[in-house]
Each structure stands twice: as C-alpha cells, then as structure tokens.
C-alpha positions as protocol buffer text, in pm:
chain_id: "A"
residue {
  index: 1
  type: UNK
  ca { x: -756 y: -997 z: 1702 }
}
residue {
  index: 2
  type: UNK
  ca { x: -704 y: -851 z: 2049 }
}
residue {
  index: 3
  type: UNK
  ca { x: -725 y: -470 z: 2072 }
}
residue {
  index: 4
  type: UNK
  ca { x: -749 y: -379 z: 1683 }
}
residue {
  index: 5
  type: UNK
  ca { x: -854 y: -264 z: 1384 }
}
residue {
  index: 6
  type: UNK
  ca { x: -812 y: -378 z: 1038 }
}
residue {
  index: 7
  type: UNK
  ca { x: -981 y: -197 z: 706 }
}
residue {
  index: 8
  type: UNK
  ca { x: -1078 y: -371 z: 442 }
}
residue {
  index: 9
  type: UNK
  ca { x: -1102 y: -158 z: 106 }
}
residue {
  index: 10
  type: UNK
  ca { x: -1276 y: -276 z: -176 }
}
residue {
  index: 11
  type: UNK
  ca { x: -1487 y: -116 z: -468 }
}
residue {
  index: 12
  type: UNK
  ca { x: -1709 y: -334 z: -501 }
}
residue {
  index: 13
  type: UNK
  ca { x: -2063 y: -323 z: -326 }
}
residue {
  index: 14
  type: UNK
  ca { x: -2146 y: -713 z: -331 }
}
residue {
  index: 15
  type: UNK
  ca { x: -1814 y: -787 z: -119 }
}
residue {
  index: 16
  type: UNK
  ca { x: -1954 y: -616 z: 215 }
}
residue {
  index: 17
  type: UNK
  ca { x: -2063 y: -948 z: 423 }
}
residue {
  index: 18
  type: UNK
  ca { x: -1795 y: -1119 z: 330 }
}
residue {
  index: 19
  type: UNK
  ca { x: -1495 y: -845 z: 467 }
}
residue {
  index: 20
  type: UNK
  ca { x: -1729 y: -856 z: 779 }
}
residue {
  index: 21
  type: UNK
  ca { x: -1717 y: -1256 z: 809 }
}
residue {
  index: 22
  type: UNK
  ca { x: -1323 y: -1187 z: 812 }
}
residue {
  index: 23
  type: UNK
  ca { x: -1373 y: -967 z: 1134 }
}
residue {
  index: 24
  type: UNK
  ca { x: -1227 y: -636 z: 936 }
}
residue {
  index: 25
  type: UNK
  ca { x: -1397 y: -316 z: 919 }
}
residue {
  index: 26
  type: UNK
  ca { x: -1547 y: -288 z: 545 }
}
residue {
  index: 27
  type: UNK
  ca { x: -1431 y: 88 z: 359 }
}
residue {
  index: 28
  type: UNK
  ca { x: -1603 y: 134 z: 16 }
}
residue {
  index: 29
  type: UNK
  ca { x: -1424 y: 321 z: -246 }
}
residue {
  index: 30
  type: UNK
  ca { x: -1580 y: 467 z: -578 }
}
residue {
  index: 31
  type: UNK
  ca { x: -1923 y: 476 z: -780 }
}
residue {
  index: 32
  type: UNK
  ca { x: -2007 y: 136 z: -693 }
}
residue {
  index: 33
  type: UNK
  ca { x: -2065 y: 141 z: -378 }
}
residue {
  index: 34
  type: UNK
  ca { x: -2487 y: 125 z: -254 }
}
residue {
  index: 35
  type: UNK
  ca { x: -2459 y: -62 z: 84 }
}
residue {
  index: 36
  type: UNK
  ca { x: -2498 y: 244 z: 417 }
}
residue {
  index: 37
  type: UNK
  ca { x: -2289 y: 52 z: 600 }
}
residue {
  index: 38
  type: UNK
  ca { x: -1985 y: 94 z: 439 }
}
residue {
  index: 39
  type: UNK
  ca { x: -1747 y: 301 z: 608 }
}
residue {
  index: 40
  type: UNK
  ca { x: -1688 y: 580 z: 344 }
}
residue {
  index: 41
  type: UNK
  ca { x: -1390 y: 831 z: 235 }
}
residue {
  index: 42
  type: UNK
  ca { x: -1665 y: 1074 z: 138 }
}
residue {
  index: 43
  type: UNK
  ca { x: -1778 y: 1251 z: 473 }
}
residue {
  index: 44
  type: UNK
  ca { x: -1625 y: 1497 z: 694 }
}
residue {
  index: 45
  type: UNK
  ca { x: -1292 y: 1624 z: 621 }
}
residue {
  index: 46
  type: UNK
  ca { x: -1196 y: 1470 z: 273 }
}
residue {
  index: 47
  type: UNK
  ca { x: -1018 y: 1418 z: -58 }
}
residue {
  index: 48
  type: UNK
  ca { x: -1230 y: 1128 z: -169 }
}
residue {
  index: 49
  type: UNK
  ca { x: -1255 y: 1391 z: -528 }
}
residue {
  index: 50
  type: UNK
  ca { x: -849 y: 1284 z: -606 }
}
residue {
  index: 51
  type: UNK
  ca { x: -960 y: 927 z: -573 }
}
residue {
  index: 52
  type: UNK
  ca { x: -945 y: 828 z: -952 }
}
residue {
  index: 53
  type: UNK
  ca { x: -548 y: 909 z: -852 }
}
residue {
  index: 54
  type: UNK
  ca { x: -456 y: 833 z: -525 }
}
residue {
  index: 55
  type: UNK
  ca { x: -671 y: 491 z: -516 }
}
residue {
  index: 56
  type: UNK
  ca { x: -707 y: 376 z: -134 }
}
residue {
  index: 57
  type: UNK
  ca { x: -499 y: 713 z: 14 }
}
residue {
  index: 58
  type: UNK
  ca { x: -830 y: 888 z: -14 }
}
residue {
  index: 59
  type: UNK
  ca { x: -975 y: 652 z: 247 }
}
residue {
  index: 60
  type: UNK
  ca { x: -613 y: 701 z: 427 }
}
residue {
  index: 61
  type: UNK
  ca { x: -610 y: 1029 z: 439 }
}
residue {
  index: 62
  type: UNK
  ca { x: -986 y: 1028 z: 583 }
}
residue {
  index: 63
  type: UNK
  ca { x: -889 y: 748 z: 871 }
}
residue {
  index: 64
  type: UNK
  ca { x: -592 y: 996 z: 935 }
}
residue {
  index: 65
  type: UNK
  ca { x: -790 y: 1347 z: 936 }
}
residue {
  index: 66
  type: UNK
  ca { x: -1161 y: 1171 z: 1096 }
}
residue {
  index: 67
  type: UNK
  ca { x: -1065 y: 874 z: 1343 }
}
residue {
  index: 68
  type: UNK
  ca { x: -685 y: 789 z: 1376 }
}
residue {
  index: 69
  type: UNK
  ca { x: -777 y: 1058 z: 1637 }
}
residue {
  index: 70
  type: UNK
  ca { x: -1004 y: 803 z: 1871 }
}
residue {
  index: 71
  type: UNK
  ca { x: -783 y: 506 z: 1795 }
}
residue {
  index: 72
  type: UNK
  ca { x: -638 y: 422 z: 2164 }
}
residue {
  index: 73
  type: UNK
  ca { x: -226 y: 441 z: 2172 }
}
residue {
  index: 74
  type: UNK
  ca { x: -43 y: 70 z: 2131 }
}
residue {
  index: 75
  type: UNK
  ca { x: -362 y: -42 z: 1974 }
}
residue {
  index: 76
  type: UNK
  ca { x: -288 y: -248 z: 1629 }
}
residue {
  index: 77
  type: UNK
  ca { x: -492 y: -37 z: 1347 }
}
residue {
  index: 78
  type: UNK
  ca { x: -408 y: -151 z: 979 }
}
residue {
  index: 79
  type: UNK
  ca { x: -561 y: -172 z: 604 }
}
residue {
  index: 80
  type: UNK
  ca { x: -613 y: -482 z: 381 }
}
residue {
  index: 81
  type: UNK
  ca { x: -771 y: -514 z: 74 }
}
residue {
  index: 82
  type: UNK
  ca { x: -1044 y: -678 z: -94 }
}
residue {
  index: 83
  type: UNK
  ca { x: -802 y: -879 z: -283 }
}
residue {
  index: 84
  type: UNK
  ca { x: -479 y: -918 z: -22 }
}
residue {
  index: 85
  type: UNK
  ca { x: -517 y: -984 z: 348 }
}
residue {
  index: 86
  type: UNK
  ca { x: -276 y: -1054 z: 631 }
}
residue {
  index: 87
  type: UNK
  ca { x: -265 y: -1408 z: 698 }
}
residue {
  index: 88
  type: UNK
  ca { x: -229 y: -1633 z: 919 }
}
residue {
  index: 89
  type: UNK
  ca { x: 142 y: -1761 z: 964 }
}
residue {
  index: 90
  type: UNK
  ca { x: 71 y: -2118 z: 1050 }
}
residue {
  index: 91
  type: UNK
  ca { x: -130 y: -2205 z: 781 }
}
residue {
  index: 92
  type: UNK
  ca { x: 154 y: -2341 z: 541 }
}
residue {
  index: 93
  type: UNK
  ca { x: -99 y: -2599 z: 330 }
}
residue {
  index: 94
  type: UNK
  ca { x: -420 y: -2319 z: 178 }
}
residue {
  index: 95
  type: UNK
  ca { x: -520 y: -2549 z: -100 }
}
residue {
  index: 96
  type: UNK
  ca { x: -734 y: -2796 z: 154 }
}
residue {
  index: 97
  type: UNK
  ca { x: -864 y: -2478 z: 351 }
}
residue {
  index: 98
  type: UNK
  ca { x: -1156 y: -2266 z: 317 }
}
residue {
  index: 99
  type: UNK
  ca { x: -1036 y: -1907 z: 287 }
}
residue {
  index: 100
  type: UNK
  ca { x: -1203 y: -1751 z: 616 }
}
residue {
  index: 101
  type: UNK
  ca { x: -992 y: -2001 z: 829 }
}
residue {
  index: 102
  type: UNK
  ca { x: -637 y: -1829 z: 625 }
}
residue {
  index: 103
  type: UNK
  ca { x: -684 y: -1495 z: 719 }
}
residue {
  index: 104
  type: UNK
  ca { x: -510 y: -1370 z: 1045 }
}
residue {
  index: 105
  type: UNK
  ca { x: -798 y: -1312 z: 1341 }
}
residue {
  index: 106
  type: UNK
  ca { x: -524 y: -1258 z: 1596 }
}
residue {
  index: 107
  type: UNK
  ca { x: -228 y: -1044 z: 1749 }
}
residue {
  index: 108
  type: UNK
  ca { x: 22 y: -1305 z: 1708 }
}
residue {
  index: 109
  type: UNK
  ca { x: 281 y: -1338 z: 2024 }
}
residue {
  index: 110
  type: UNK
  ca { x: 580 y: -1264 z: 1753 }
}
residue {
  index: 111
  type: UNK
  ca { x: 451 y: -923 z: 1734 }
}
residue {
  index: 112
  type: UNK
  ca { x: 526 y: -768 z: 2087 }
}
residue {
  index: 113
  type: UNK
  ca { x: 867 y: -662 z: 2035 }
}
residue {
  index: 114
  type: UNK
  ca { x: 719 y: -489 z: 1698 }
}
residue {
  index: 115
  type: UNK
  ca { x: 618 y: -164 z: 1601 }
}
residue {
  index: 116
  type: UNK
  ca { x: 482 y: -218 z: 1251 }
}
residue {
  index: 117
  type: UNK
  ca { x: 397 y: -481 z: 1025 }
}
residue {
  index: 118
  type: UNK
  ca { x: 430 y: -468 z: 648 }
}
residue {
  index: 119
  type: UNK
  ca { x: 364 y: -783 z: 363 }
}
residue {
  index: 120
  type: UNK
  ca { x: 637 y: -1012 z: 245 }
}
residue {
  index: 121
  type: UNK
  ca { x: 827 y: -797 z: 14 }
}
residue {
  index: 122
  type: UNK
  ca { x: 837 y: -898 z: -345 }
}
residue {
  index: 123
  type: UNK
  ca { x: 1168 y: -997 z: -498 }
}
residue {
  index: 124
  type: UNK
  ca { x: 1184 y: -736 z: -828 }
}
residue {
  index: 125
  type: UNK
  ca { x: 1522 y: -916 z: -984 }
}
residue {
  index: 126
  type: UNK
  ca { x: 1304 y: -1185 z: -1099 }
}
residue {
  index: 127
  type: UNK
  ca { x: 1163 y: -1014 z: -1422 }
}
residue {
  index: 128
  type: UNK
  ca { x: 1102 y: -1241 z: -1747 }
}
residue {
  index: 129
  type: UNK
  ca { x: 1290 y: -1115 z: -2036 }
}
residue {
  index: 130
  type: UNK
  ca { x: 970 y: -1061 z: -2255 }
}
residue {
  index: 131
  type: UNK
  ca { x: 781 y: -822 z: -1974 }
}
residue {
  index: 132
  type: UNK
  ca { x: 1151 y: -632 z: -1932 }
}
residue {
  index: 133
  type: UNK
  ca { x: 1172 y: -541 z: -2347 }
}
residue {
  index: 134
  type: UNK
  ca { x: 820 y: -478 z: -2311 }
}
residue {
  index: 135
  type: UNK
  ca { x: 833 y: -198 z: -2022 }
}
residue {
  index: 136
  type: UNK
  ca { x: 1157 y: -121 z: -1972 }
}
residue {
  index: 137
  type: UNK
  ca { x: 1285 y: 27 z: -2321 }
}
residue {
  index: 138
  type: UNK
  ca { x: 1328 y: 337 z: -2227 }
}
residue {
  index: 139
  type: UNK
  ca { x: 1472 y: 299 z: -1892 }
}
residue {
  index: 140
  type: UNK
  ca { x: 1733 y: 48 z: -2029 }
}
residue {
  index: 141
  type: UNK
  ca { x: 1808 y: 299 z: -2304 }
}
residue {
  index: 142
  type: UNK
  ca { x: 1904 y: 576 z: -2073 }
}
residue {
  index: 143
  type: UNK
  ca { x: 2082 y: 319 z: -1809 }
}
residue {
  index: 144
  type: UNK
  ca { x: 2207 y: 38 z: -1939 }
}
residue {
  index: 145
  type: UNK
  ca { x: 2320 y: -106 z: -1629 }
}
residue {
  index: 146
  type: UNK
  ca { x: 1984 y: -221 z: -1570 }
}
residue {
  index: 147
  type: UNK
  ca { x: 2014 y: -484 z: -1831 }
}
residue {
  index: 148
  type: UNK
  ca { x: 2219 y: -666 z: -1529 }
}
residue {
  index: 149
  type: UNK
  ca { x: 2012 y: -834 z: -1249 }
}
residue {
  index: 150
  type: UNK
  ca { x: 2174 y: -752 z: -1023 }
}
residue {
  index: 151
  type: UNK
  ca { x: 2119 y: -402 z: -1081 }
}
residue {
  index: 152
  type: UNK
  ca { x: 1781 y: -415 z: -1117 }
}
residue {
  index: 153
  type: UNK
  ca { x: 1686 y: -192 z: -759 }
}
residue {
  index: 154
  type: UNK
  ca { x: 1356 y: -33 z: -657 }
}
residue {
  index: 155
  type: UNK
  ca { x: 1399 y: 243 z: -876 }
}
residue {
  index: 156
  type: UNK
  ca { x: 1438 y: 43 z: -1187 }
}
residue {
  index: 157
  type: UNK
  ca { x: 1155 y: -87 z: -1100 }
}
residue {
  index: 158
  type: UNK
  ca { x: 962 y: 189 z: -1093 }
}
residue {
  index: 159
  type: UNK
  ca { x: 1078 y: 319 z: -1381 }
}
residue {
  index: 160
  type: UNK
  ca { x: 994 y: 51 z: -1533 }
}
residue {
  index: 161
  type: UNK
  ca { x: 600 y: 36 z: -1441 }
}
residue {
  index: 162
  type: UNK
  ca { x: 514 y: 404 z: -1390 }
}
residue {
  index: 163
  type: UNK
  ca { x: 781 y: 626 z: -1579 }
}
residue {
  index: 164
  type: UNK
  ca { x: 1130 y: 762 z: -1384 }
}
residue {
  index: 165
  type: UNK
  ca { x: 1050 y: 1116 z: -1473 }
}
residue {
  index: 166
  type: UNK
  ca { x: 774 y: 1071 z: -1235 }
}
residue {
  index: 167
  type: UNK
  ca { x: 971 y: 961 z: -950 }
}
residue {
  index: 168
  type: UNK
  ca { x: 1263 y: 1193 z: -999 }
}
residue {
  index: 169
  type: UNK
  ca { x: 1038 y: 1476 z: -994 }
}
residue {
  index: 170
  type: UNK
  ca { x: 869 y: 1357 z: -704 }
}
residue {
  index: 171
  type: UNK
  ca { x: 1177 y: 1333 z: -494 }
}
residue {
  index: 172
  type: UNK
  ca { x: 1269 y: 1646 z: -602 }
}
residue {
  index: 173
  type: UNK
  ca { x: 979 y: 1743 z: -374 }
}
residue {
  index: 174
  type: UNK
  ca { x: 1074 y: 1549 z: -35 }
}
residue {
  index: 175
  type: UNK
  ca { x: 1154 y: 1735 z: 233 }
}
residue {
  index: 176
  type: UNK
  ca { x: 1528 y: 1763 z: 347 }
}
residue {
  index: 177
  type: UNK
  ca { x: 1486 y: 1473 z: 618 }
}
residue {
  index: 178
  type: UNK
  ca { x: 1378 y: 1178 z: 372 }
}
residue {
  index: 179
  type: UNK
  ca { x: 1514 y: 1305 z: 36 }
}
residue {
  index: 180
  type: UNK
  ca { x: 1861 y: 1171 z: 41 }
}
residue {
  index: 181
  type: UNK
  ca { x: 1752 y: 914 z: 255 }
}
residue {
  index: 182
  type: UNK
  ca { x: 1481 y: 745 z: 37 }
}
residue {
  index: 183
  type: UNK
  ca { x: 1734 y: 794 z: -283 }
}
residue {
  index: 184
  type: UNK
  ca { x: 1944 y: 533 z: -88 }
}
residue {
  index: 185
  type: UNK
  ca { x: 1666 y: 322 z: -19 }
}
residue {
  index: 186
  type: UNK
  ca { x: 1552 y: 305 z: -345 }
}
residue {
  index: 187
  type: UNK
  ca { x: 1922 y: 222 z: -499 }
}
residue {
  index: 188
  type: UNK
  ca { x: 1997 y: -33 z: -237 }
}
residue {
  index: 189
  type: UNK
  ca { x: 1647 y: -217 z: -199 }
}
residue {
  index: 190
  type: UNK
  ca { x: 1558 y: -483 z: -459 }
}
residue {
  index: 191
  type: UNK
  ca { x: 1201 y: -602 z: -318 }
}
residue {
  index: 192
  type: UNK
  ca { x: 873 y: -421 z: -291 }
}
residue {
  index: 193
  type: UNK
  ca { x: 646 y: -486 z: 14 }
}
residue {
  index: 194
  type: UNK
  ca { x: 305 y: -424 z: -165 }
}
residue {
  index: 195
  type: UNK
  ca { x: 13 y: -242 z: -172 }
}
residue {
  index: 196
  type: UNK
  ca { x: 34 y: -4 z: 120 }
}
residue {
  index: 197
  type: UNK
  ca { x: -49 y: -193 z: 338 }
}
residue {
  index: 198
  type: UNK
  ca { x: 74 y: -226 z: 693 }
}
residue {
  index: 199
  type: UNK
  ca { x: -4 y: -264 z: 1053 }
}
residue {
  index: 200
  type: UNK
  ca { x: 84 y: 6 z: 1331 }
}
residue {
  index: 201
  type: UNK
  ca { x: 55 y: 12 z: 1725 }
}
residue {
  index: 202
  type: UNK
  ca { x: 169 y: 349 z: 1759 }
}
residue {
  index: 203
  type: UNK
  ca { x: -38 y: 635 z: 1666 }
}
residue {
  index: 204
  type: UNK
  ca { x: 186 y: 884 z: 1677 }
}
residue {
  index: 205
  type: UNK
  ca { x: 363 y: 749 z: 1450 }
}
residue {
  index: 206
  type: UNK
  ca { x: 81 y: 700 z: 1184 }
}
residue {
  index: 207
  type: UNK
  ca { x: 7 y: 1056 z: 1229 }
}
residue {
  index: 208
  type: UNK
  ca { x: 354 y: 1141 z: 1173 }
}
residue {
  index: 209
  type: UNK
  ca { x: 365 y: 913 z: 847 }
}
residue {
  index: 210
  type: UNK
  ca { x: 16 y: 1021 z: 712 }
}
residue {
  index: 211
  type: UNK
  ca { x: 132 y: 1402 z: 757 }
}
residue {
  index: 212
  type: UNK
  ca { x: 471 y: 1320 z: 557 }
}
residue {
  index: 213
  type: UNK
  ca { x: 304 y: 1119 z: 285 }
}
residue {
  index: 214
  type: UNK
  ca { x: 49 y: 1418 z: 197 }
}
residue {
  index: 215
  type: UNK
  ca { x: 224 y: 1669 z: 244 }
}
residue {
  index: 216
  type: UNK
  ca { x: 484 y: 1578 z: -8 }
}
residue {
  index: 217
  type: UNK
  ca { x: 168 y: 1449 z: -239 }
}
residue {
  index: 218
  type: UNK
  ca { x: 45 y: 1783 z: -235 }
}
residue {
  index: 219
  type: UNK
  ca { x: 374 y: 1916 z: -373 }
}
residue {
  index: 220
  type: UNK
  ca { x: 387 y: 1646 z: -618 }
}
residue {
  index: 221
  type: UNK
  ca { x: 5 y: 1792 z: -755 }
}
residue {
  index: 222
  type: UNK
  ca { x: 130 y: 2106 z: -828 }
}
residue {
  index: 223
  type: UNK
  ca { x: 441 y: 1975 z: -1128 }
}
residue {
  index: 224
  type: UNK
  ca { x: 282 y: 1683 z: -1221 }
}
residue {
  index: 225
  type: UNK
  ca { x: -26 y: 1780 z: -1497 }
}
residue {
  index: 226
  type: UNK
  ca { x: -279 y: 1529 z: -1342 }
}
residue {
  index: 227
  type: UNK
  ca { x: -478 y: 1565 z: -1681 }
}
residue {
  index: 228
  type: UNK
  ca { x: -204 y: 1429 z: -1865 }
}
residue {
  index: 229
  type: UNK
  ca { x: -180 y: 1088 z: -1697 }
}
residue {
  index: 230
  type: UNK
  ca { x: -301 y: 819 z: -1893 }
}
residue {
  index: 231
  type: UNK
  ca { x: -347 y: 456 z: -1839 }
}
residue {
  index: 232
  type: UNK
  ca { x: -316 y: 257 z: -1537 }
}
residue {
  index: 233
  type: UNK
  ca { x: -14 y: 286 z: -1473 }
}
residue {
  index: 234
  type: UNK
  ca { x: 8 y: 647 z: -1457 }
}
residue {
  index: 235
  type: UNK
  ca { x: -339 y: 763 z: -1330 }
}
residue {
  index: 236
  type: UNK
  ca { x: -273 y: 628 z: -994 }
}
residue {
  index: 237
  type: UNK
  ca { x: 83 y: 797 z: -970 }
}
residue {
  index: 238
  type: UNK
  ca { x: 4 y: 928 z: -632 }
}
residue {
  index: 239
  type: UNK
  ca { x: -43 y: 557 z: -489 }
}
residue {
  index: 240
  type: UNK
  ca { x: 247 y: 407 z: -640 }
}
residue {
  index: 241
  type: UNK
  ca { x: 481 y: 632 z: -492 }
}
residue {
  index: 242
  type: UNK
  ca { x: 349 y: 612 z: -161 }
}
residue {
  index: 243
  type: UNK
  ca { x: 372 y: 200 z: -257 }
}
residue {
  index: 244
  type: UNK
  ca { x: 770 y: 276 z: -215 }
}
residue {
  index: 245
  type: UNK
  ca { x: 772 y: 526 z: 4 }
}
residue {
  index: 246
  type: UNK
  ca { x: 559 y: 386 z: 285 }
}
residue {
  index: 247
  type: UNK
  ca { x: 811 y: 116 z: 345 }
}
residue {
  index: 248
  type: UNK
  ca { x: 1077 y: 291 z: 353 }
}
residue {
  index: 249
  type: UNK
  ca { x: 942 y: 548 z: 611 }
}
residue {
  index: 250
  type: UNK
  ca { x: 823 y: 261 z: 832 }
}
residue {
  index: 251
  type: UNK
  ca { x: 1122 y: 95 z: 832 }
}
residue {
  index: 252
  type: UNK
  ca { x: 1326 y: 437 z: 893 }
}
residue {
  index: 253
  type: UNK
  ca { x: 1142 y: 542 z: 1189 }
}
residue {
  index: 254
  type: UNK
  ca { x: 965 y: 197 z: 1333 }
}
residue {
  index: 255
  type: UNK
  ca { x: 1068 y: -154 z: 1430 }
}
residue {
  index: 256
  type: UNK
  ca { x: 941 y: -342 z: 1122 }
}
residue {
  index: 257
  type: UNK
  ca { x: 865 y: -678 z: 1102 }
}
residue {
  index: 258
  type: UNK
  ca { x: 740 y: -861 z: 777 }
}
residue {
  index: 259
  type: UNK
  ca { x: 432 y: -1092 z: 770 }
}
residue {
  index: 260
  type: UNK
  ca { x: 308 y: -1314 z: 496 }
}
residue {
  index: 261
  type: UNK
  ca { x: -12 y: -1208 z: 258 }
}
residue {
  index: 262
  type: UNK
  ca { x: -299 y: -1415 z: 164 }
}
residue {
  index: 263
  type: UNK
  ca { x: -344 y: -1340 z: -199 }
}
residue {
  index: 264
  type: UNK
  ca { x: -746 y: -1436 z: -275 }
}
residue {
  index: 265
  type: UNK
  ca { x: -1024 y: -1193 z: -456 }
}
residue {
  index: 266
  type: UNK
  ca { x: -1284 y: -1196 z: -197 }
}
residue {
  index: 267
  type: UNK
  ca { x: -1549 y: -1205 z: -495 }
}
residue {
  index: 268
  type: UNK
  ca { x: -1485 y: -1548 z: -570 }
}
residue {
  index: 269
  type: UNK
  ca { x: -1685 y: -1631 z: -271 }
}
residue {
  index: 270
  type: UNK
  ca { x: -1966 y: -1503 z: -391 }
}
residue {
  index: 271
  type: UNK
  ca { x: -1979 y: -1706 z: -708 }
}
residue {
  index: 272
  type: UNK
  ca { x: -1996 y: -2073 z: -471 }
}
C-alpha cells in the first residue's frame, strides 16, 4: 500500500516472518512472545497489565498514547490480525491461490472518497436453533421477542454471547453524546463488523475515537468486578464492547465504507 500502515496482532511468536511477508507491521501480544522485533504493547506509556481483558486494545491504546502521534495526517493506519486480514477485492476465486497473493497490498482507487474502512459486517439473524437454546436462555426468558428473527438486533446478540447486564451497565456509563445514540444503533443494527478492526486516514479522528473508547472503559472498570469474569466470553468484556461500539462511532462521525476480510490462521503456513 501507498502511504500506510497496517498492524498485524498475533500471540504467537512463530508467526513473525510471515505478518512481515504480508507487508504489515508485526505487534506481539502476551507471554508468548520471544522475537525483539516485535512491536510490543509493553513499553512507554501502557496498559499492556489489563491485557488478559481488553485483548488487542492494550496494543490500541499504546499505538494511540506512543505513535498515532508521528503518523502523518490522510495517511491510511489500520490493525489486522493474525487470523483476519483485509483483502484484496478482486480476488473472487481463493481456493486456487496462495494466501500472500489474497491479502490487500494496496490503497485501492474506491477508497478516496472514504474516511474509514471497516470488515464486511456479519449478518446476526442467521443463528441455528441449537446455538440460540444453548446461549440465549436467559435473554429469551426476559424478552421474548427475540424468539422472532426479525428481532434478533445487535443487542440480542450480545446478550446472547457476553451477558446483557454487562452491556446495560456499560451504557449506563457513555457519555451524554453517544449514549442514546449507540442505544439506537444497537436496536436498529442486525450485523456485526468484526473484530475491531478498521482502517482510518484521519488522525484526528482516531485520536478522538481512542480517547472515547477508554475513557468510557475506564468507567466501565470501576462497576464491573473484573475478578468475577469467568470464561471466554466474559474475561474479554472490555473488547467485546468496543467490538460494537467501534462501528458505530466510525460510522457516526466518519464516511465508512465496508471492505471484504480474508479469513486464514496465518499458522497454517508454517506447517507446509
């Protein structure tokens, strides 16, 4: 790509060439990581100790407090992971294609009337029937309606995965510009775009985001009993919230446009 940066986060060590044969910049989360030439969440100013719960943020909130700070203005800086990259819009056939040649290397021309670019969204109405009795008991008990497909929004869904208490509480904690705001969004919206990731030209407008998204974290620390989180789903509360806020925010305040997302766990070329 012209005049960019894209971070690749992954946890594990082995992984490093291969992010770097994809032209992103590699960022090595957790334990795990040996190789010096990772770029690290650990240095300077920092939260990389809240990573066990806020997943890649910690490395977010590092780019945002160390380095969003020497990124140039209308320069593309984004974040992929080891196991989802941007890809390469052209390339409608992947099974005869080696996985290097899928991944976006480019600013593509359909980008210059764009701000920000987030990943296909994810249709959430499309639920099988056994996964829905399986998580969503208790939702469905207390609102019924979500029985109905239709019905079935962005905050279903995360009720469904992570617990509505959580999220309730959480909004309870937005400030006055985005709380009523992102209660409509999450009523009205019935697709996800995953994984926080996106791509931004304009870095006031990161800054802006990054300083919403932690600031509200913060506040979310201080009700939620971090000790008390358990399993998966839970642990990383901090990163699925920003997972539906981060969209919303974008497209609030940016000209979004939606791009397509390789889905491949880089490890598996390691094993050829």
């Amino acid at each position: 790509m012209k005049s960019h940066k894209i971070y690749c986060i992954s946890i594990y060590d082995e992984t490093f060439e291969s992010i770097k044969n994809i032209n992103c910049i590699p960022v090595g989360l957790g334990k795990n990581i040996k190789h010096k030439q990772w770029l690290r969440d650990n240095t300077d100013e920092n939260i990389s100790h809240k990573n066990k719960n806020y997943g890649e943020l910690t490395f977010y909130y590092w780019f945002w407090k160390n380095m969003l700070k020497n990124i140039p203005e209308n320069n593309w800086v984004g974040f992929s992971q080891y196991r989802r990259h941007w890809k390469k819009k052209e390339t409608f056939d992947d099974k005869n294609k080696n996985f290097n040649d899928l991944v976006l290397n480019n600013v593509p021309k359909e980008w210059g009337k764009y701000e920000t670019i987030l990943g296909e969204p994810i249709n959430l109405e499309k639920i099988k029937f056994m996964k829905l009795l399986k998580h969503a008991g208790s939702i469905l008990i207390k609102e019924p309606k979500f029985i109905l497909k239709k019905n079935r929004n962005l905050r279903f869904n995360f009720g469904m995965m992570h617990g509505i208490e959580f999220l309730d509480k959480a909004i309870s904690q937005l400030d006055n510009e985005n709380r009523d705001d992102f209660i409509k969004y999450l009523d009205y919206e019935k697709s996800l775009n995953p994984a926080n990731m996106f791509i931004c030209k304009s870095k006031k407008k990161v800054d802006l985001f990054f300083n919403t998204l932690f600031n509200w974290l913060e506040k979310c620390e201080k009700i939620f009993d971090n000790s008390a989180l358990e399993g998966y789903s839970q642990t990383r509360i901090y990163a699925f919230l920003s997972e539906r806020f981060l969209p919303y925010w974008f497209k609030k305040n940016t000209k979004v446009l939606q791009w397509p997302l390789l889905y491949f766990d880089i490890r598996k070329q390691l094993n050829k």
